[in-house]
N, CA, C and O atoms as a GROMACS GRO file, in nm:
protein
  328
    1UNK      N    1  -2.238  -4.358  -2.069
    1UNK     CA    2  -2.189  -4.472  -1.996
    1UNK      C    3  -2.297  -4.518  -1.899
    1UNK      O    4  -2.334  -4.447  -1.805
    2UNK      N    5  -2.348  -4.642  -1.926
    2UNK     CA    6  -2.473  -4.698  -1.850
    2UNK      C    7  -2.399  -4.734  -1.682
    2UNK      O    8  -2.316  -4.821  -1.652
    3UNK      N    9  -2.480  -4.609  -1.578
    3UNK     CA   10  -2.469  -4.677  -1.453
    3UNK      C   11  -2.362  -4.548  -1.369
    3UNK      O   12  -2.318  -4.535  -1.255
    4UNK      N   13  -2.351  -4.454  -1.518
    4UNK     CA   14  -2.263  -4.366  -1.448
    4UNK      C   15  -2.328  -4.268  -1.404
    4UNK      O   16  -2.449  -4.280  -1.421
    5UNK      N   17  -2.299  -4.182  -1.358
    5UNK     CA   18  -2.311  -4.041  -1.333
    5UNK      C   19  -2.206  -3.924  -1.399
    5UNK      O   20  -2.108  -3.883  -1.336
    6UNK      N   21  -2.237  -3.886  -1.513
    6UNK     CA   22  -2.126  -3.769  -1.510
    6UNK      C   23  -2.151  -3.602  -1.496
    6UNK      O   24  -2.261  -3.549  -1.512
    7UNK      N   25  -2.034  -3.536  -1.464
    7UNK     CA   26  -2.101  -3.405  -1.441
    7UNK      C   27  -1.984  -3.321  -1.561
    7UNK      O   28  -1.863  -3.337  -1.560
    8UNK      N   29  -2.050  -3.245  -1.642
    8UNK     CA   30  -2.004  -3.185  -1.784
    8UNK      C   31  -1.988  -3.057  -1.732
    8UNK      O   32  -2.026  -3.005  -1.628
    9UNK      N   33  -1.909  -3.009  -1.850
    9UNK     CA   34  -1.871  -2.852  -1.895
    9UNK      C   35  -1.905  -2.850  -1.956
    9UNK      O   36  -1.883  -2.956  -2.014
   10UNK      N   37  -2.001  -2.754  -2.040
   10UNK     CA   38  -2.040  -2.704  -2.130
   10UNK      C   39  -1.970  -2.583  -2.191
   10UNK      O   40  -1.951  -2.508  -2.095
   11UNK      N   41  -1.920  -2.522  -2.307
   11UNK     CA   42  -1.820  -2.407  -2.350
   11UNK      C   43  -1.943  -2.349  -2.427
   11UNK      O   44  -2.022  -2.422  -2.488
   12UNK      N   45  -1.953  -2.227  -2.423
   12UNK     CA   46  -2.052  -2.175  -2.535
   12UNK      C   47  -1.926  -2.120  -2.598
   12UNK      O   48  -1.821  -2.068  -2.560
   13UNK      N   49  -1.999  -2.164  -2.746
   13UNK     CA   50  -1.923  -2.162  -2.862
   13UNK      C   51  -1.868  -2.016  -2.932
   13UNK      O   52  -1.765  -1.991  -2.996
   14UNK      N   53  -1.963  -1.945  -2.899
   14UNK     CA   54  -1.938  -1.761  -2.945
   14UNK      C   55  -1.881  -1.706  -2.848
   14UNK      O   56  -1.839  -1.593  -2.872
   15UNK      N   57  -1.862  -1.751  -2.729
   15UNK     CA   58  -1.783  -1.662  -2.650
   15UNK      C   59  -1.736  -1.786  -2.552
   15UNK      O   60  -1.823  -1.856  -2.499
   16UNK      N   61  -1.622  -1.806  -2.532
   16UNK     CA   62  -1.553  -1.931  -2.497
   16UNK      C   63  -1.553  -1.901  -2.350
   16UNK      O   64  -1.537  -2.000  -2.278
   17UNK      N   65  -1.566  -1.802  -2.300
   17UNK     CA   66  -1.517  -1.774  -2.134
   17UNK      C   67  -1.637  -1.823  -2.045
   17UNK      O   68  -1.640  -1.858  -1.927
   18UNK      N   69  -1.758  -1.811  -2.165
   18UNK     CA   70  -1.898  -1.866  -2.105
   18UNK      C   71  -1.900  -2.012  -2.049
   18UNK      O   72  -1.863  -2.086  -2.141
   19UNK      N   73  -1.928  -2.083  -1.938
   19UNK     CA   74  -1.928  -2.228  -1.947
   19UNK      C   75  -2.062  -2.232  -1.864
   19UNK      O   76  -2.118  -2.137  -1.809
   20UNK      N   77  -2.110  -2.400  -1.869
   20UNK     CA   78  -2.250  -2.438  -1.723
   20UNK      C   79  -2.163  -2.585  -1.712
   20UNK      O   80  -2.095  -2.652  -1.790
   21UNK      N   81  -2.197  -2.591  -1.598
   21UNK     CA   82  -2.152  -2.697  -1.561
   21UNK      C   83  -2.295  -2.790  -1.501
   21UNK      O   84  -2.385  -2.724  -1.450
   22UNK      N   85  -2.310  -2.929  -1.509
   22UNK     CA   86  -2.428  -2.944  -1.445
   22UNK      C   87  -2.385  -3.156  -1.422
   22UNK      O   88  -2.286  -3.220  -1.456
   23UNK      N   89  -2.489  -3.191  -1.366
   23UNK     CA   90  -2.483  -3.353  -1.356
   23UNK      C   91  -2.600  -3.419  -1.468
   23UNK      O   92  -2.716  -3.378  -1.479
   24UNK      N   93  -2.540  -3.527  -1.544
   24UNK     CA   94  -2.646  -3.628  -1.628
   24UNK      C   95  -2.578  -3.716  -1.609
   24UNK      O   96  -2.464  -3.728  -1.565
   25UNK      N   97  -2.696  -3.818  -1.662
   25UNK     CA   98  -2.706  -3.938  -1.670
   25UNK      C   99  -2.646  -3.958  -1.827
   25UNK      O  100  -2.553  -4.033  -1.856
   26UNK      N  101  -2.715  -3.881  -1.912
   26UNK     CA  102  -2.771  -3.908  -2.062
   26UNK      C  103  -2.646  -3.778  -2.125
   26UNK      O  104  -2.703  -3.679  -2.170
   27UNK      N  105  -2.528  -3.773  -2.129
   27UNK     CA  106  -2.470  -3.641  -2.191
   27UNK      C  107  -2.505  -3.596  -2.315
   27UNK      O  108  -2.519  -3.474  -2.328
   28UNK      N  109  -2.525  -3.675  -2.417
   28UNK     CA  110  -2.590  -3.600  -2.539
   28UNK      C  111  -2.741  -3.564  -2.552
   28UNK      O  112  -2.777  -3.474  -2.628
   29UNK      N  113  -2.816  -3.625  -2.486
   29UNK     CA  114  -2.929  -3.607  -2.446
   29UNK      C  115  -2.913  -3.431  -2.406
   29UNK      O  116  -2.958  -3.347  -2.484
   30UNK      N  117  -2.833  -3.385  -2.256
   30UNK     CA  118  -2.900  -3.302  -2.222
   30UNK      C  119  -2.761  -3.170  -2.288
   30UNK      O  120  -2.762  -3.049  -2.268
   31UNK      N  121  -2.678  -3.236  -2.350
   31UNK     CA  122  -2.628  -3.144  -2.478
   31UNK      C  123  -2.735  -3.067  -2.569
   31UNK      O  124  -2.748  -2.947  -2.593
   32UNK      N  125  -2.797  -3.163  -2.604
   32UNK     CA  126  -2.924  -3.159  -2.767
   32UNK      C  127  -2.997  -3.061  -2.637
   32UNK      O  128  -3.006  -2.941  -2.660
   33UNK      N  129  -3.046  -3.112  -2.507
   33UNK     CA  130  -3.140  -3.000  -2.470
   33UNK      C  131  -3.045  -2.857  -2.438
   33UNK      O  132  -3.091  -2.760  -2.499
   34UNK      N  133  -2.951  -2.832  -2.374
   34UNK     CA  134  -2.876  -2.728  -2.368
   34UNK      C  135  -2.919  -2.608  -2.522
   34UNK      O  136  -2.969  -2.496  -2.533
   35UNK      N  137  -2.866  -2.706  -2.610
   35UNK     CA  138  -2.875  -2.646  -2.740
   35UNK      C  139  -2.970  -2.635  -2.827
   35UNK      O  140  -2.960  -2.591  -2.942
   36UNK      N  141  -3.095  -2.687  -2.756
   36UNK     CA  142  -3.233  -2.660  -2.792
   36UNK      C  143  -3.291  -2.568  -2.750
   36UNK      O  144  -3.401  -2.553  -2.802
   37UNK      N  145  -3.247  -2.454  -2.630
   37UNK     CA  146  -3.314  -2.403  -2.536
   37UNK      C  147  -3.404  -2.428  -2.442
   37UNK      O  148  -3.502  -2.369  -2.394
   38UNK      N  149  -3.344  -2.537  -2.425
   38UNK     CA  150  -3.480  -2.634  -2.316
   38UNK      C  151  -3.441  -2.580  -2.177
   38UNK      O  152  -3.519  -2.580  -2.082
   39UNK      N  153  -3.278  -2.518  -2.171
   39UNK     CA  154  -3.258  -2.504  -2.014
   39UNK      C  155  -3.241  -2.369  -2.019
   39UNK      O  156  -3.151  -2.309  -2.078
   40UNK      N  157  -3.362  -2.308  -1.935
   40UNK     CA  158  -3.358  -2.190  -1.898
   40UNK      C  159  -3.194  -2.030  -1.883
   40UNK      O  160  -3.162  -1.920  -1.928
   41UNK      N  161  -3.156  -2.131  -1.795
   41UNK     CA  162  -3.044  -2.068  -1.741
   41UNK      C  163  -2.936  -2.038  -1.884
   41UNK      O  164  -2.876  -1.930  -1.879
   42UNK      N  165  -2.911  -2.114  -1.990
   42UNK     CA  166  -2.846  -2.146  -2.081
   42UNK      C  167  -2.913  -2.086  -2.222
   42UNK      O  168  -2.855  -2.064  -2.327
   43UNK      N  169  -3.011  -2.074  -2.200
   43UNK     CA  170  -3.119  -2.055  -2.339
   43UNK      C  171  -3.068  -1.976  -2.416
   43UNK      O  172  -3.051  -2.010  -2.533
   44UNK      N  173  -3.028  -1.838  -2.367
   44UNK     CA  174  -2.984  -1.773  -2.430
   44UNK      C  175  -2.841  -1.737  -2.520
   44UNK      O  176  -2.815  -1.644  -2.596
   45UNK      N  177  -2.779  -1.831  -2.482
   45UNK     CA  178  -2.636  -1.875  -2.536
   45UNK      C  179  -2.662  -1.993  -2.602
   45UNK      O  180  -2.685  -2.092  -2.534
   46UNK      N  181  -2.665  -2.002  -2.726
   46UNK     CA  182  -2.655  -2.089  -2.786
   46UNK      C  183  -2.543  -2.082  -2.884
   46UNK      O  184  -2.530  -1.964  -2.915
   47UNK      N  185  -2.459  -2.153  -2.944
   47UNK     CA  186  -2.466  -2.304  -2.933
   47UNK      C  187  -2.353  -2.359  -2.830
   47UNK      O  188  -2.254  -2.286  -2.820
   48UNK      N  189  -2.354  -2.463  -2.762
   48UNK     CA  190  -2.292  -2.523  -2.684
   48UNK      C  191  -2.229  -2.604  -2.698
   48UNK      O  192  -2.294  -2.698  -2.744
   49UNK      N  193  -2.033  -2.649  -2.673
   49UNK     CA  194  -1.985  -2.766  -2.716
   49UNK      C  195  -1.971  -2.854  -2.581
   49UNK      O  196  -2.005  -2.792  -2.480
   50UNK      N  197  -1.942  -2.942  -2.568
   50UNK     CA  198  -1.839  -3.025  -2.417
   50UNK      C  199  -1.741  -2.988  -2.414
   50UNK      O  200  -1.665  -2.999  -2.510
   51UNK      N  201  -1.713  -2.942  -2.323
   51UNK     CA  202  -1.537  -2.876  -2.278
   51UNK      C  203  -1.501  -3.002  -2.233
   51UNK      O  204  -1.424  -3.064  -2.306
   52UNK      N  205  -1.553  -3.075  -2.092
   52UNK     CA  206  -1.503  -3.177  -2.066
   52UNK      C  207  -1.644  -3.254  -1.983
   52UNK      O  208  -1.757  -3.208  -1.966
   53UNK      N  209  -1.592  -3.370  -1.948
   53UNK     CA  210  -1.695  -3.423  -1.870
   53UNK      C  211  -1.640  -3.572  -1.829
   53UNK      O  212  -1.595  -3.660  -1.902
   54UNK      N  213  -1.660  -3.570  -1.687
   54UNK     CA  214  -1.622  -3.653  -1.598
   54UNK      C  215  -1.723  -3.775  -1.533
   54UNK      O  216  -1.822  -3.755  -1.462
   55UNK      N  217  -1.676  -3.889  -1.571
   55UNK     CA  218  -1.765  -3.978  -1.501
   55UNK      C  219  -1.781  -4.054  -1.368
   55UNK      O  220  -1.695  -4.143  -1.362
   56UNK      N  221  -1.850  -4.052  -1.272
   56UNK     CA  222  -1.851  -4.087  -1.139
   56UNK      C  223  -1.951  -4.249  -1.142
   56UNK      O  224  -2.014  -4.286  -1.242
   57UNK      N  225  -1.944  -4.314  -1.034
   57UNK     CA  226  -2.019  -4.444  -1.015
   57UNK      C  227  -2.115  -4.409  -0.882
   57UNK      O  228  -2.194  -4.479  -0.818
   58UNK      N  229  -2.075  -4.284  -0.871
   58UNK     CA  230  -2.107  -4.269  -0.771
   58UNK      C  231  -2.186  -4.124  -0.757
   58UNK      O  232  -2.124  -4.019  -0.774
   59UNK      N  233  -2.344  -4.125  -0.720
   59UNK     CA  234  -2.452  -4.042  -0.771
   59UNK      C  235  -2.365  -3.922  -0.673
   59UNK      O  236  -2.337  -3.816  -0.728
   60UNK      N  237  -2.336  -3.938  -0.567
   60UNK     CA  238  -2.313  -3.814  -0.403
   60UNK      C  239  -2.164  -3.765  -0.452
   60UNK      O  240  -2.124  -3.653  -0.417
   61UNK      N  241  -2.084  -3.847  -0.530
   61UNK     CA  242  -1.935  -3.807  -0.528
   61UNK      C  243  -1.958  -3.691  -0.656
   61UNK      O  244  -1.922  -3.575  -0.638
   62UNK      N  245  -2.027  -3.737  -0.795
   62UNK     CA  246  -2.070  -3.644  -0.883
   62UNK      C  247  -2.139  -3.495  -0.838
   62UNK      O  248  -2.092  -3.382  -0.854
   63UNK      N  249  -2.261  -3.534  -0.778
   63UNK     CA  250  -2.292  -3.388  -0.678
   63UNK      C  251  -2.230  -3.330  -0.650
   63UNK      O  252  -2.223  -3.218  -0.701
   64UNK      N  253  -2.116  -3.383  -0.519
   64UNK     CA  254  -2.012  -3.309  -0.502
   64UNK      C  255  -1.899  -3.233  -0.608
   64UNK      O  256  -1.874  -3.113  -0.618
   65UNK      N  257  -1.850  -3.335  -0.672
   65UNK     CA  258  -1.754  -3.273  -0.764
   65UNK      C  259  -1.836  -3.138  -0.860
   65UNK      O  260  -1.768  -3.042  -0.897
   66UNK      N  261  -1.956  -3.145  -0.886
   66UNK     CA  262  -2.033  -3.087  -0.966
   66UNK      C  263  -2.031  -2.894  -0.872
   66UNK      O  264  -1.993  -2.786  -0.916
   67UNK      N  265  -2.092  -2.934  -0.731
   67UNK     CA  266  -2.075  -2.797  -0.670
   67UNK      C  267  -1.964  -2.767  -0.617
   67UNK      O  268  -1.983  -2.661  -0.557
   68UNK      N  269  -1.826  -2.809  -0.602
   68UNK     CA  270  -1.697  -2.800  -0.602
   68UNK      C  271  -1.688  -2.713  -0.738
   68UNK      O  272  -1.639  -2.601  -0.722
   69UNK      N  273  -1.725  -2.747  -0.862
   69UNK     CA  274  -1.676  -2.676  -0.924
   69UNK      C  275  -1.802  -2.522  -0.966
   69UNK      O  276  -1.833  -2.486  -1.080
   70UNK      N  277  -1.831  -2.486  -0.885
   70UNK     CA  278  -1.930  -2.392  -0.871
   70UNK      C  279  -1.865  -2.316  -0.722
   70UNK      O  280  -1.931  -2.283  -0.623
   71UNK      N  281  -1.744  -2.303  -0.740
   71UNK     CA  282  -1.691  -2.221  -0.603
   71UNK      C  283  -1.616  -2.163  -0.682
   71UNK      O  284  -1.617  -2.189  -0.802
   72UNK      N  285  -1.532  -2.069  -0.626
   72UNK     CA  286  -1.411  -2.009  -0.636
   72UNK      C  287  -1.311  -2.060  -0.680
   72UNK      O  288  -1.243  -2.028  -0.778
   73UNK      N  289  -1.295  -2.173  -0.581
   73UNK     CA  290  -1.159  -2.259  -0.630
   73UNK      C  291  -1.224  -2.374  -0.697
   73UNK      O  292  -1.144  -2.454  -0.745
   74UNK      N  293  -1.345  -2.401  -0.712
   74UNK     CA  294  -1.365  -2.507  -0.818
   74UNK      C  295  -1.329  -2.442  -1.001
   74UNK      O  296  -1.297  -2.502  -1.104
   75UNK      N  297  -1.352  -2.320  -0.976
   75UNK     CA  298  -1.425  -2.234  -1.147
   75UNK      C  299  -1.194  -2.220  -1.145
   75UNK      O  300  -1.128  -2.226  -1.249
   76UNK      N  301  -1.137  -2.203  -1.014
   76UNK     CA  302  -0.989  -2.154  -1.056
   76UNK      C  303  -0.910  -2.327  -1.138
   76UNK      O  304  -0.822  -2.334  -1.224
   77UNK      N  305  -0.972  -2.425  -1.078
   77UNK     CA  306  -0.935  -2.548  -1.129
   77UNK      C  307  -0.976  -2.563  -1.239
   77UNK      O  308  -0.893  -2.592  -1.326
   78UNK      N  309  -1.139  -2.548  -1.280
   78UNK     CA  310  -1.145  -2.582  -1.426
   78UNK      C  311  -1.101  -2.506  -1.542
   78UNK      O  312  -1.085  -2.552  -1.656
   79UNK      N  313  -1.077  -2.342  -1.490
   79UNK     CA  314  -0.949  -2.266  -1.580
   79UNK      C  315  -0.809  -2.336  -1.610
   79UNK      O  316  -0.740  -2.343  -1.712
   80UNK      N  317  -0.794  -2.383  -1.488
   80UNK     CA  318  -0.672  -2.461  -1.504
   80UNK      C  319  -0.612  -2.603  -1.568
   80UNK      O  320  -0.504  -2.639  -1.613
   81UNK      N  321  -0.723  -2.655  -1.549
   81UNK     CA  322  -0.702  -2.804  -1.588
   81UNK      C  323  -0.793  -2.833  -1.674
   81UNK      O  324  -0.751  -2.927  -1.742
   82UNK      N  325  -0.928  -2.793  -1.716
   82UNK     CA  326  -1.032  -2.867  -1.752
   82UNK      C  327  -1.055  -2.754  -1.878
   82UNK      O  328  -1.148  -2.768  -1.958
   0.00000   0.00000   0.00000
């Protein structure tokens, strides 16, 4: 979506409990890199689907929502809902 910001879930596919969560611009773009091993942190889990992914207009509200869900009660919400 041109102009958005979204911030994704990523599910690794062999073991479902695995997720990354991160912010793009480009979601299949940095899918294909996820699942290329381009991102360090991820490399080693391959392959990767979209669990979900949320779009913002707004670059600071995405950030936020992005390390919200990198807490405690962000990771208990996306068990829950996402």
């Amino acid at each position: 979506m041109k102009g958005f910001k979204c911030v994704y879930i990523l599910q690794y596919i062999s073991y479902p409990a695995e997720h990354s969560t991160g912010p793009t611009d480009d979601l299949k773009r940095r899918l294909e890199e996820h699942n290329a091993g381009k991102v360090p942190h991820t490399a080693k889990f391959t392959p990767w689907e979209i669990r979900s992914a949320t779009a913002f207009r707004s670059r600071d509200r995405a950030i936020a929502f992005e390390r919200y869900l990198k807490t405690g009660s962000g990771r208990a919400f996306l068990c829950r809902h996402l």
